[in-house]
C-alpha positions in Angstrom: -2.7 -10.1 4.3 0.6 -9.5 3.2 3.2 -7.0 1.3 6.3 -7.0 0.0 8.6 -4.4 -2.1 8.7 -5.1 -5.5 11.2 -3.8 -8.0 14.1 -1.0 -7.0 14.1 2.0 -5.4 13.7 4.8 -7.7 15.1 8.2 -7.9 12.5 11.1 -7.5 13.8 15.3 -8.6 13.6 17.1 -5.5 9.8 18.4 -5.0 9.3 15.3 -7.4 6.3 12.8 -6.9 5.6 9.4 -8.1 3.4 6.3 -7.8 3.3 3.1 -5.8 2.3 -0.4 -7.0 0.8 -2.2 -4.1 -0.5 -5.6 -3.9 -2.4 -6.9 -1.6 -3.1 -10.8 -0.8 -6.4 -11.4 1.5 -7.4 -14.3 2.9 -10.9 -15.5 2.2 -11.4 -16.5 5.8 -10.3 -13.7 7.6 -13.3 -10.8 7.6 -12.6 -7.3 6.0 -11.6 -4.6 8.0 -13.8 -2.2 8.4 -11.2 0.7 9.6 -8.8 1.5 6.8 -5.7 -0.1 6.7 -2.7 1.4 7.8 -0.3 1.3 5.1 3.5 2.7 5.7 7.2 3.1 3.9 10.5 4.9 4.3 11.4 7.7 2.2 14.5 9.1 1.7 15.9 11.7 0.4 19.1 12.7 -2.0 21.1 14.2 1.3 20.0 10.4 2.4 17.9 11.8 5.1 14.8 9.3 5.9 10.8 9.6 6.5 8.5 7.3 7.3 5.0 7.9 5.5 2.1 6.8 6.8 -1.6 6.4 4.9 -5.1 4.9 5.4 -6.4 2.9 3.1 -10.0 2.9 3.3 -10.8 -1.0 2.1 -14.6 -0.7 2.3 -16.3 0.2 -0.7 -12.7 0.1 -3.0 -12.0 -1.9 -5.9 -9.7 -4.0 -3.6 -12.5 -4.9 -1.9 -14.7 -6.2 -4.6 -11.9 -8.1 -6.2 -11.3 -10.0 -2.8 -15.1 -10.4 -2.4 -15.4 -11.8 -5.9 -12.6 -14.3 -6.0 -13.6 -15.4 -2.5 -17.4 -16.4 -3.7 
């Protein structure tokens, strides 16, 4: 599997929220994972303080995984 950044960074209002586009390339012979996958990215802020910010992905049972499991048939 692999990611990348795509496009530039954007600007976000303090208290602000906004959305990520993630990709995700699997390889047909490498089995799912069955934990979620830990997905991570720096944040930071106007007063150019950083974050890191962490989520799990739960894989099994997602759309992600029924794409993958399609297109690798």
């Amino acid at each position: 599997m692999a990611s990348t950044s795509i496009g530039q960074p954007r600007l976000l209002p303090l208290g602000g929220t906004g959305q990520l586009v993630v990709e995700m390339l699997f390889e047909c012979s490498v089995a799912f994972f069955q934990e979620p996958l830990p997905l991570g990215f720096s944040v930071e802020t106007e007063d150019k303080q950083v974050r890191e910010v962490s989520y799990a992905v739960a894989l099994v049972g997602s759309d992600w995984e029924r794409v993958a499991q399609f297109k690798c048939a």
